[in-house]
C-alpha positions as CSV (number, residue, x, y, z in Angstrom):
1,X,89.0,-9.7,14.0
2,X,87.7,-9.9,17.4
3,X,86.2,-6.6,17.1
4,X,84.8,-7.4,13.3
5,X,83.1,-10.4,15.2
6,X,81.5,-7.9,18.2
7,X,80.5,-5.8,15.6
8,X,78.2,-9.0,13.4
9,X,76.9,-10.1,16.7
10,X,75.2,-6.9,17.6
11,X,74.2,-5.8,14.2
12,X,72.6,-9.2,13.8
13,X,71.1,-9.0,17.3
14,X,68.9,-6.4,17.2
15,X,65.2,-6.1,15.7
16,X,65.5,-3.1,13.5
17,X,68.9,-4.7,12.0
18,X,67.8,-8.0,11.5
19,X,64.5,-5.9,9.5
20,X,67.0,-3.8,7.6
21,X,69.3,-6.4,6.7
22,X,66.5,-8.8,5.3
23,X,65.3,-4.9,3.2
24,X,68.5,-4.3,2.0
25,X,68.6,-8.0,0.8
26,X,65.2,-8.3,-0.9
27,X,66.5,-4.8,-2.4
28,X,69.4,-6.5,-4.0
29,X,67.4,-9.4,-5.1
30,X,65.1,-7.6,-6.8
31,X,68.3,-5.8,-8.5
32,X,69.6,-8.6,-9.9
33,X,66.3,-10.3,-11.1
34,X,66.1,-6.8,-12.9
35,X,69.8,-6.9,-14.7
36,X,69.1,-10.9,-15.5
37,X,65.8,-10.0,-17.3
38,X,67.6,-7.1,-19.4
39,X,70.5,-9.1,-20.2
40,X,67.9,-12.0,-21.5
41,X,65.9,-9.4,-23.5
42,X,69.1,-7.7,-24.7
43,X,70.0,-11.7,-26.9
44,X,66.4,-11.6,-27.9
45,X,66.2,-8.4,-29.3
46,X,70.2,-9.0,-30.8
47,X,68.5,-11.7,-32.2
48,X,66.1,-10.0,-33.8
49,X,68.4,-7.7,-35.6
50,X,70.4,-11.1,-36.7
51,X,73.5,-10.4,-34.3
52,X,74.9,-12.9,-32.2
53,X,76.7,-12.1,-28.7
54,X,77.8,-13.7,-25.3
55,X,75.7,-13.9,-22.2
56,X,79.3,-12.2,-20.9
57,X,78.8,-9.7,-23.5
58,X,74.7,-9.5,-22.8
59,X,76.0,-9.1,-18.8
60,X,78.6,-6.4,-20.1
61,X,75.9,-4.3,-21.7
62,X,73.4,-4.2,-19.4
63,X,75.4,-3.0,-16.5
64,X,77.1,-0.4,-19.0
65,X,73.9,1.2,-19.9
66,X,72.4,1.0,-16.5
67,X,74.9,3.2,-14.8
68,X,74.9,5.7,-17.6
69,X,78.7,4.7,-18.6
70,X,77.9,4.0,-22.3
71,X,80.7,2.6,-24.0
72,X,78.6,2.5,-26.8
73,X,80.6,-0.4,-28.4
74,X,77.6,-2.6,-28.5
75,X,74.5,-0.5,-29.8
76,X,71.2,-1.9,-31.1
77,X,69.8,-0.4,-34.8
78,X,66.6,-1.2,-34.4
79,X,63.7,1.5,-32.8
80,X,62.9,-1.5,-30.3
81,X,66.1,-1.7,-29.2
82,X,66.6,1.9,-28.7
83,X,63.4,2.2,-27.2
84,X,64.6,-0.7,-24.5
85,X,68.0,1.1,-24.4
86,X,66.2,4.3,-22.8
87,X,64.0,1.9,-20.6
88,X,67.5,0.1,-19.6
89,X,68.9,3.8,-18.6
90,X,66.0,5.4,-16.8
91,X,65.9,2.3,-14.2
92,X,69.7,1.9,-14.1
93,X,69.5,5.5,-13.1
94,X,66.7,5.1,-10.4
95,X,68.0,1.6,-9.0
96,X,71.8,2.0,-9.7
97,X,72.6,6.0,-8.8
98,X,69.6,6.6,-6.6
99,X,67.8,3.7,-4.5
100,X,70.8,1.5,-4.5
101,X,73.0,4.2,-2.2
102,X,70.0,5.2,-0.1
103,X,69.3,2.0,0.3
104,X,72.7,0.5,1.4
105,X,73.6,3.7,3.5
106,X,70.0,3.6,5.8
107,X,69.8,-0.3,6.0
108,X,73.2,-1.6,5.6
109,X,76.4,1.4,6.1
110,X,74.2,2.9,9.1
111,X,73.5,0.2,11.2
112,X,77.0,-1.1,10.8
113,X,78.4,2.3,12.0
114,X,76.0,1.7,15.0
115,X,77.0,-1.3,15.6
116,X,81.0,-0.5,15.9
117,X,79.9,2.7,18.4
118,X,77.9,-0.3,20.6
119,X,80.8,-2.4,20.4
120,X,83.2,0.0,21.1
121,X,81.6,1.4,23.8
122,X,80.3,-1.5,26.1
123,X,76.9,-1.5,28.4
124,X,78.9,-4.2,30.9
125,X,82.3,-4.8,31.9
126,X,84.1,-8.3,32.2
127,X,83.1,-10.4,35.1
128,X,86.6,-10.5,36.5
129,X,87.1,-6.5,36.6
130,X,87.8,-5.2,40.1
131,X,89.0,-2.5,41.8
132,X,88.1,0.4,39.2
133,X,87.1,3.6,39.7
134,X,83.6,4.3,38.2
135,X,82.9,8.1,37.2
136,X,79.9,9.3,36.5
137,X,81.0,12.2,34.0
138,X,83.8,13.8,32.7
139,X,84.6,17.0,33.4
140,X,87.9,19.5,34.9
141,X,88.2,17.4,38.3
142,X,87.2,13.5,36.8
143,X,89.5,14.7,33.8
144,X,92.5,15.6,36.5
145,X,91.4,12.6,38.4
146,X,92.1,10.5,35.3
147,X,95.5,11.8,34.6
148,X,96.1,10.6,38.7
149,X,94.7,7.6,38.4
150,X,96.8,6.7,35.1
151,X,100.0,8.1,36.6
152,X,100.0,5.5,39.7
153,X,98.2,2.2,37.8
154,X,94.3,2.3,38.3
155,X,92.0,2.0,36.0
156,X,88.6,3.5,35.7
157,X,85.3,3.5,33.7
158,X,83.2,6.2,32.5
159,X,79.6,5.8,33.1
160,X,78.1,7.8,29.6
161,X,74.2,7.8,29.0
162,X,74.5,8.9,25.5
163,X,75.4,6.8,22.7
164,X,77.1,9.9,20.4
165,X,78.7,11.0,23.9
166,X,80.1,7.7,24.7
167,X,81.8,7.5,21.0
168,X,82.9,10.6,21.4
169,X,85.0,10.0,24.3
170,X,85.7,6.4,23.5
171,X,87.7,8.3,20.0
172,X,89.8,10.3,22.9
173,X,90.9,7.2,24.4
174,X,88.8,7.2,27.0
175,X,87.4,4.0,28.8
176,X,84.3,4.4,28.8
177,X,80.6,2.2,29.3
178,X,77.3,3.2,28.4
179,X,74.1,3.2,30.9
180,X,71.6,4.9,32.8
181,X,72.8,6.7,36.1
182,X,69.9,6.2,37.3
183,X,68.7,2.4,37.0
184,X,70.5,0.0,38.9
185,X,71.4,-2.8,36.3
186,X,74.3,0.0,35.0
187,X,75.8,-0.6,38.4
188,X,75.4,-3.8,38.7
189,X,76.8,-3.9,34.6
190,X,79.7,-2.0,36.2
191,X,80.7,-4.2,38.5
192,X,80.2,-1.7,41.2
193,X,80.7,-4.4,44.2
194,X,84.0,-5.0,42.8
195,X,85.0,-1.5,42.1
196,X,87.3,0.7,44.7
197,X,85.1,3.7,44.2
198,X,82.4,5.5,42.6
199,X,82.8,8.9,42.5
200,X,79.8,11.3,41.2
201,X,80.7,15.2,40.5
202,X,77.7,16.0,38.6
203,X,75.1,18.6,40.3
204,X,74.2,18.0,43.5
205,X,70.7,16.8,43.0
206,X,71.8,14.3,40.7
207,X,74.5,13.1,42.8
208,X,71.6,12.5,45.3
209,X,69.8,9.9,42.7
210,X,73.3,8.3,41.9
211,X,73.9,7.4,45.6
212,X,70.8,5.8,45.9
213,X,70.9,4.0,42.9
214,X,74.3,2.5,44.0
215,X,73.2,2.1,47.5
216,X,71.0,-0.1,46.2
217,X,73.0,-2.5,44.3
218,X,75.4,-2.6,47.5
219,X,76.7,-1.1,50.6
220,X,80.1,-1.7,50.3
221,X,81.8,0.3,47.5
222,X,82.4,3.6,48.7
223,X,80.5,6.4,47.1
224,X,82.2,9.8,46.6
225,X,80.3,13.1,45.8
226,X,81.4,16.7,45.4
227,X,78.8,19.4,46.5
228,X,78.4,23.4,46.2
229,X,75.4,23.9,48.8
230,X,76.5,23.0,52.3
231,X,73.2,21.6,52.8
232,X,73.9,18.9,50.1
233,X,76.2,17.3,52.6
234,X,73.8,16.1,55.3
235,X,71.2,14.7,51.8
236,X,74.3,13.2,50.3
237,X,75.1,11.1,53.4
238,X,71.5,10.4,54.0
239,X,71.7,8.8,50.3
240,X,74.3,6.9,50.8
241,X,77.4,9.0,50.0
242,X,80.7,7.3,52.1
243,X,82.5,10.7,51.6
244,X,81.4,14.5,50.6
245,X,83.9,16.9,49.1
246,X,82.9,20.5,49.6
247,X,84.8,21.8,46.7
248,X,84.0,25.3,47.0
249,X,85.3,25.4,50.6
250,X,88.0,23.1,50.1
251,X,89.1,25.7,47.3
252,X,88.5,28.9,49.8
253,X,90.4,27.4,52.7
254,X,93.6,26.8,49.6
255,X,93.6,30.2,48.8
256,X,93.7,31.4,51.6
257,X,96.3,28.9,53.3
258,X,98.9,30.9,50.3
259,X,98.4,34.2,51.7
260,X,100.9,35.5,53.6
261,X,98.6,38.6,54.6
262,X,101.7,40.5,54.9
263,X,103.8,39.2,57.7
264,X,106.8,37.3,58.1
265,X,105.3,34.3,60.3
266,X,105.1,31.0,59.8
267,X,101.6,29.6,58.6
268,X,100.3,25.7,58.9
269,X,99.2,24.2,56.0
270,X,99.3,20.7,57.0
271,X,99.6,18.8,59.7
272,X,100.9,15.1,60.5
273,X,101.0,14.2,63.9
274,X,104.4,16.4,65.7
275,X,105.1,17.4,62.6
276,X,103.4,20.9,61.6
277,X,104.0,21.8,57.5
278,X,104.2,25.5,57.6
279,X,104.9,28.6,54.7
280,X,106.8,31.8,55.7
281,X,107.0,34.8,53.4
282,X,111.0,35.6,53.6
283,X,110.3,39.2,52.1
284,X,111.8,42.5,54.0
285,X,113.3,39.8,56.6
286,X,117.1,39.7,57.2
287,X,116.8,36.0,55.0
288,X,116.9,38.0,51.6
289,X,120.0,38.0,49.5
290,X,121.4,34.7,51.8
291,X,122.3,30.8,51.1
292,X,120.0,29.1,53.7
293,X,123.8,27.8,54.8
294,X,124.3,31.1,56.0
295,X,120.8,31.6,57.3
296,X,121.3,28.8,59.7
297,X,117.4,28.0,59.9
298,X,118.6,24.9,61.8
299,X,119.9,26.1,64.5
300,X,116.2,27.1,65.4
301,X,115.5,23.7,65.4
302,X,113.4,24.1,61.7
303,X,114.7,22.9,58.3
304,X,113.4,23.8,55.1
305,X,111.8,21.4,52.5
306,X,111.3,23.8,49.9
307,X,111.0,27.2,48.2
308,X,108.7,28.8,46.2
309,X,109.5,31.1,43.5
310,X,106.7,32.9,41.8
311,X,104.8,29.8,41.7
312,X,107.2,27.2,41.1
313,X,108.7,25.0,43.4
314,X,112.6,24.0,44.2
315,X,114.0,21.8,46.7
316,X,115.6,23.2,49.5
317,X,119.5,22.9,49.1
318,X,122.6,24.5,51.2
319,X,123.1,27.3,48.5
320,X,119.9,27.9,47.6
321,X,119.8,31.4,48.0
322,X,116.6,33.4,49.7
323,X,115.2,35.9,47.5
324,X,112.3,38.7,47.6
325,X,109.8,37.0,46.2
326,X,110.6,33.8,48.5
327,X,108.1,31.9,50.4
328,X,109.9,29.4,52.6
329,X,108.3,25.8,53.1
330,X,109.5,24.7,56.8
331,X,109.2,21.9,58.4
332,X,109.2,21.3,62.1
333,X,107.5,21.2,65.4
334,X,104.8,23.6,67.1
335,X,107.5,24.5,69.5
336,X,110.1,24.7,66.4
337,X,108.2,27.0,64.3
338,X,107.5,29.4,67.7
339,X,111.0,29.6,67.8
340,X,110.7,30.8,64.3
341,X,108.5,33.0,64.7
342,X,109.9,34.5,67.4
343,X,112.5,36.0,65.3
344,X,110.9,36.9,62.1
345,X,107.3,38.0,62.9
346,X,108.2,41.8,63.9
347,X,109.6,41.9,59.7
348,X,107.3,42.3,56.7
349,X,104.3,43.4,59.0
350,X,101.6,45.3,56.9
351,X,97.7,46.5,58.3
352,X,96.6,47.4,55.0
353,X,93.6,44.4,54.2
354,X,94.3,41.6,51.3
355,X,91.9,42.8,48.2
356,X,89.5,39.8,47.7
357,X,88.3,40.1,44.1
358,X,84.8,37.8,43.8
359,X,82.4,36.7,46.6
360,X,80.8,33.7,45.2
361,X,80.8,30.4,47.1
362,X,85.0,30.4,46.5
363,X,85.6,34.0,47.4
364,X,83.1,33.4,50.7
365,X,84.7,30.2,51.5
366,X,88.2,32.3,51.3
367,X,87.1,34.8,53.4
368,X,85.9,32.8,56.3
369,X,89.4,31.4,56.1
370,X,91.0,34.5,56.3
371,X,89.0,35.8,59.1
372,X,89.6,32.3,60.8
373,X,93.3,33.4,60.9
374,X,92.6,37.0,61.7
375,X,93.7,38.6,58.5
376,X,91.6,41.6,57.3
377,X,90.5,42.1,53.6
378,X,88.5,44.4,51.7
379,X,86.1,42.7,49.0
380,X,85.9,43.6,45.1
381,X,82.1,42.5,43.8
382,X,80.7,43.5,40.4
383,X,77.3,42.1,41.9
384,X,75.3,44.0,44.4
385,X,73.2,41.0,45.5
386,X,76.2,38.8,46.4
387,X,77.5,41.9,49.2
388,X,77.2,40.5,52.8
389,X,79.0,42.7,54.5
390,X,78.8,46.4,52.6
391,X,81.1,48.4,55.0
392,X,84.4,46.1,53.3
393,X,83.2,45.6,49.7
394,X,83.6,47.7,47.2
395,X,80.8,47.3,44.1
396,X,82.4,47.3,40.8
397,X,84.4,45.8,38.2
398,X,88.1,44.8,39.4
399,X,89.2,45.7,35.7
400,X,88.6,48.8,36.5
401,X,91.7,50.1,37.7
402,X,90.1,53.1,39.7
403,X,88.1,50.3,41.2
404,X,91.6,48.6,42.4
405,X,93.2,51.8,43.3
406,X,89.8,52.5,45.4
407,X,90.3,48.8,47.4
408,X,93.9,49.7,47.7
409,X,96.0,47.8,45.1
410,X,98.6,50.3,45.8
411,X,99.4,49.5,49.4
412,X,97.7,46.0,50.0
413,X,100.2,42.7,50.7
414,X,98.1,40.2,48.5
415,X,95.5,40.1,46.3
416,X,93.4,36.9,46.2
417,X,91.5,36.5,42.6
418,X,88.6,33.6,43.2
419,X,86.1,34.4,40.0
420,X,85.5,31.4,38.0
421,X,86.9,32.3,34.6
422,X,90.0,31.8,33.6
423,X,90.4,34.5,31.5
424,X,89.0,36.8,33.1
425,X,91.5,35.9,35.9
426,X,94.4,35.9,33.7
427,X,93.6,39.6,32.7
428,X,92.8,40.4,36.2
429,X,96.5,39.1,37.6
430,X,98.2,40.7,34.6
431,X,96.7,44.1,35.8
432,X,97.2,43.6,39.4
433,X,100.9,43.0,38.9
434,X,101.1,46.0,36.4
435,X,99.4,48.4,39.2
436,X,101.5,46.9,42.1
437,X,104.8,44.8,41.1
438,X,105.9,44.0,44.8
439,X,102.1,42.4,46.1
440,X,101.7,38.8,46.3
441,X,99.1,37.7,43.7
442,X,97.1,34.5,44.2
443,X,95.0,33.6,41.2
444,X,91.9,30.5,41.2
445,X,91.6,28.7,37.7
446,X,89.5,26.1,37.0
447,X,91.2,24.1,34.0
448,X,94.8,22.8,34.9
449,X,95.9,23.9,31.7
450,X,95.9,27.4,32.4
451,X,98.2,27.4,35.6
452,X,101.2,27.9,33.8
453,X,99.4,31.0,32.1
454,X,99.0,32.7,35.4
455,X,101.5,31.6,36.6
456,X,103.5,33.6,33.6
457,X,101.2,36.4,33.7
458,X,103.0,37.2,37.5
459,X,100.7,34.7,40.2
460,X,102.5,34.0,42.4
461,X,100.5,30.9,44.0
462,X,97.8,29.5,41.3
463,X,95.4,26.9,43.0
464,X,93.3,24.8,40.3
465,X,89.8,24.0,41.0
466,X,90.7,21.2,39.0
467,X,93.8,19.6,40.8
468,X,92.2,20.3,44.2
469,X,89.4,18.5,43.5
470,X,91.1,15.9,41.9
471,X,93.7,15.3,44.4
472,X,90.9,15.3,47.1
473,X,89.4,12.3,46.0
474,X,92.5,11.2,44.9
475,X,93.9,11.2,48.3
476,X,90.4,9.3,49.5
477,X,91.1,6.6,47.5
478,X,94.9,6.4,48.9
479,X,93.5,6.6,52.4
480,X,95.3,9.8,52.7
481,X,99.2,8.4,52.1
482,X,99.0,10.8,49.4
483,X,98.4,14.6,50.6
484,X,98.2,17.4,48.7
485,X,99.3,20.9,50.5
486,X,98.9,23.1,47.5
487,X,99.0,23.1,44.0
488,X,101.1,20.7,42.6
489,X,103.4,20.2,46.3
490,X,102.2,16.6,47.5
491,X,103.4,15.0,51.1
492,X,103.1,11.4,50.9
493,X,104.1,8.2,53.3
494,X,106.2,5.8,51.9
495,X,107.8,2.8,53.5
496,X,112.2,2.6,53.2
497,X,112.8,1.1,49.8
498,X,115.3,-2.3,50.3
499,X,117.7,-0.2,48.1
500,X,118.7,2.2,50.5
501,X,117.8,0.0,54.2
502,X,120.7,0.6,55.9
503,X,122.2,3.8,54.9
504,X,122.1,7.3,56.6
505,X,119.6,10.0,54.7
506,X,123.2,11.4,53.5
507,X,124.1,8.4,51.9
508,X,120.7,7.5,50.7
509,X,120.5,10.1,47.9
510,X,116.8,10.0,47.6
511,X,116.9,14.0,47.0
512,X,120.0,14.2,44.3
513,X,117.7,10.9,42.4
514,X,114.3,12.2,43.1
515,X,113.8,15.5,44.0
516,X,112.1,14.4,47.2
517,X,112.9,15.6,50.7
518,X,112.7,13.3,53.9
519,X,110.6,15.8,56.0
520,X,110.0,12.8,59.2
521,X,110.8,9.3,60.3
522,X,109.3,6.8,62.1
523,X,111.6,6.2,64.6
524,X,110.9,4.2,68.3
525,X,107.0,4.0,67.0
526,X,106.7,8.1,67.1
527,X,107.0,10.1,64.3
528,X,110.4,12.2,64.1
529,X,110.5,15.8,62.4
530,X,113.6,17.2,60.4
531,X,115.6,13.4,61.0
532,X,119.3,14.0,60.6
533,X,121.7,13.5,58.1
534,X,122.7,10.5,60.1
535,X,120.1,8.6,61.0
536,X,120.2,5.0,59.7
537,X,117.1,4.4,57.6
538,X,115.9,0.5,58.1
539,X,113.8,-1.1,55.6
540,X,110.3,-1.0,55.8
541,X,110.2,1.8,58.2
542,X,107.5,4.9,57.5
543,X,108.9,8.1,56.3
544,X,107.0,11.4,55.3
545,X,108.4,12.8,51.8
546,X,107.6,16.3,50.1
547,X,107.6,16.6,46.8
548,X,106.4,18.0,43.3
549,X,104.0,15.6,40.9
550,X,107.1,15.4,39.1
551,X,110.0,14.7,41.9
552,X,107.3,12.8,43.5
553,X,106.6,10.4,40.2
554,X,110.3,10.2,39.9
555,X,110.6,8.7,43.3
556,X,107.9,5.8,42.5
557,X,109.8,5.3,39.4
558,X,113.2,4.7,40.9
559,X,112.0,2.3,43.4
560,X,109.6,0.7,41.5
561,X,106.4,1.6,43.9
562,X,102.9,1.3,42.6
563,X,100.5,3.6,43.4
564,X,102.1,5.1,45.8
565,X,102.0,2.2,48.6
């Protein structure tokens, strides 16, 4: 009902309603002066022929004959009254079958179905709505960010120009508001000094307009902006931007973090304080074919959180056993992992170069990263123009397999896929793994959907443009107590629940209920890596967790914490 009532008020509001609505009704008017003047000519001309009938029955004939139904139970005899009965027809059939329909469809059905798209799809929110998260598009990242938000409690708004656009989304269950992004009364419609954060991923000039549209409504809310051009940065800030994600590089520096480049040492991929996050690749070392009980890891002074398995995470328990295709996530110290690496980096070493396949903004972004950690590669480019550096690309068309046997797909450690089509990246892993089963494949997609597809097709790591970016901002809006490390893997600060104060991380259970490791403790105000089994967690006390979406999701679940706080 309350919609019905929306719907009234803005049909009735506008001009070119109110005009329609007073057409349609002269229109029907005009109809029924017409069937009132038949029906009385219908008696006179019964009359004439000496029979007598109802005004019902008069009524009854009238609108028989006008829509062409023609019961023919009441016929006149008379020439005259055949002669009206084909007038009667002819204008039933122009006013009942062909104005009439037109008529209510453009003036009446029309504007009603505009009005439920208006009402359905707002151009202001309520005065009392606060700390949303405005978007100003949907697209892969905003649509990952959605999923995020949803999962821990926020709400957001989708800022839509369009009217059919807005609908559209509105019929996919999105929340969504319609207004200009670039005229200041949508912001202020929005409630933008009330929301937590505006984030803008559409191009980068746009993004420019957007900032200082909502800088000018107010200075407080911050504004979030993704850019591809590193210049954008610097003209996003001078707009008003609180925070620019550099998606491209952010995506690089991921893909590049997963190779292992053929050794057996340990590599950082995040960093929190002491504690140094860190992946080892357990192939050709003595690790393989072992429980990590019998591996011992701690007595190096490291303990590990996790294992990946051709792209899918499991949680690090006394018989899991070390395989090939391992990569071990340890946790520890900067001293701990030296000791680490002190007796694993003479295994697995390889000098062949990682194959780079695609140097667009990602692939250039990965190899910067690469040669940041001293890792050689050789480049795979199907466009001549995009070549930098000609004496390690090859030009051609990775599909090619004389192309990868050319780059060295026979002999290489990894191969790093960054082109930004999915399928094209699906075919590309499928072939890689067919030419070389034993090299570590890591595959770029940009739709979250299709990481499982990779993942099947033989990736071993699979970073999604979409889930990066998401998580990025995501992790903005959490003031960074929600990390992400790589796809899917999340480190986040949690304070002890009440429901386990007072028990040792033995007892606690967190990992048999959750899935969830306790990778460091706030203990003495300093942050301690790898706690042991016995140390007495007291309530309200900081503690780093590592976990998957899902292990993590599990954990807010089973001690009822919102959002992640």
């Amino acid at each position: 009902m309350k919609s019905i009532a929306a719907q009234i008020i803005i049909l009735t509001r506008q001009r070119s309603s109110r005009r329609n609505l007073k057409a349609l009704a002269k229109f029907i008017v005009a109809l029924v002066v017409m069937i009132v003047a038949y029906t009385f000519i219908f008696h006179l001309i019964m009359d004439y022929e000496d029979k007598e009938h109802t005004w019902l029955t008069g009524l009854y004939w009238t609108l028989v004959t006008m829509s062409t139904t023609g019961f023919g139970d009441q016929t006149f005899e008379s020439d005259l009254g055949k002669v009206f009965t084909i007038v009667v027809i002819l204008s039933g059939t122009l006013f009942l079958l062909v104005l009439l329909p037109f008529t209510f469809i453009q003036f009446f059905y029309a504007p009603w179905v505009e009005s439920q798209a208006q009402a359905s799809t707002p151009q202001s929110l309520p005065e009392n709505e606060r700390d949303h998260v405005l978007l100003t598009q949907l697209d892969p990242v905003t649509e990952a960010l959605i999923k995020k938000l949803e999962q821990f409690g926020h709400r957001y708004v989708l800022i839509v120009e369009g009217i059919d656009e807005a609908r559209r989304l509105h019929d996919q269950n999105y929340r969504v508001m319609r207004g200009d992004l670039d005229d200041p009364e949508t912001y202020i419609a929005a409630r933008l000094n009330q929301a937590s954060m505006l984030v803008s991923t559409l191009s980068d000039a746009a993004d420019t307009t957007v900032c200082i549209t909502a800088r000018g409504v107010t200075d407080i809310t911050p504004v979030v902006t993704t850019v591809e051009d590193p210049i954008s940065t610097k003209i996003h800030e001078m707009a008003g931007a609180s925070n620019t994600i550099r998606l491209p590089e952010i995506m690089g520096h991921a893909l590049a973090r997963c190779s292992s480049g053929g050794d057996a040492i340990t590599h950082t991929v995040a960093t929190f304080g002491t504690l140094q996050l860190a992946e080892a690749n357990a192939s050709k070392t003595p690790l393989v074919g072992k429980t990590l009980r019998e591996n011992r890891l701690g007595d190096l002074g490291v303990s590990v959180a996790g294992l990946w398995e051709r792209g899918q995470f499991k949680p690090a328990r006394p018989d899991s056993v070390v395989n090939p295709n391992t990569v071990l996530m340890i946790v520890g110290s900067e001293q701990q992992l030296f000791n680490y690496d002190e007796h694993f980096a003479i295994y697995a070493v390889s000098g062949e170069p990682v194959i780079l396949i695609g140097s667009g903004r990602i692939g250039q972004a990965t190899a910067e990263a690469l040669e940041a950690r001293g890792v050689s590669y050789r480049v795979i480019e199907q466009n001549a123009r995009r070549v930098i550096n000609s004496e390690i690309t090859i030009v051609g068309n990775a599909a090619d397999p004389a192309i990868l046997e050319q780059a060295g797909i026979a002999m290489t450690p990894t191969v790093i896929i960054t082109t930004n089509d999915d399928d094209t990246n699906l075919y590309l892993t499928l072939l890689c793994r067919q030419s070389n089963p034993d090299v570590e494949i890591i595959a770029r997609c940009t739709l979250d959907k299709h990481v499982k597809a990779l993942h099947k097709a033989g990736a071993d790591f699979v970073q999604s443009y979409a889930s990066i970016g998401a998580s990025s901002i995501f992790n903005l809006l959490q003031k960074s107590r929600v990390v992400t490390v790589t796809q899917g893997l999340d480190v986040f600060r949690v304070n002890v629940p009440g429901e386990v104060a007072g028990n040792t991380i033995a007892e606690c259970g967190i990992r048999e209920k959750t899935g969830c490791t306790i990778i460091g403790y706030h203990k003495d105000d300093s942050l301690e890596p790898n706690p042991r089994p016995d140390t007495i967690l007291v309530e309200g006390r900081e503690m780093l967790m590592i976990g998957d979406w899902e292990s993590r999701n599990s954990y807010f679940k089973a001690y009822n914490i919102k959002g992640g706080n």
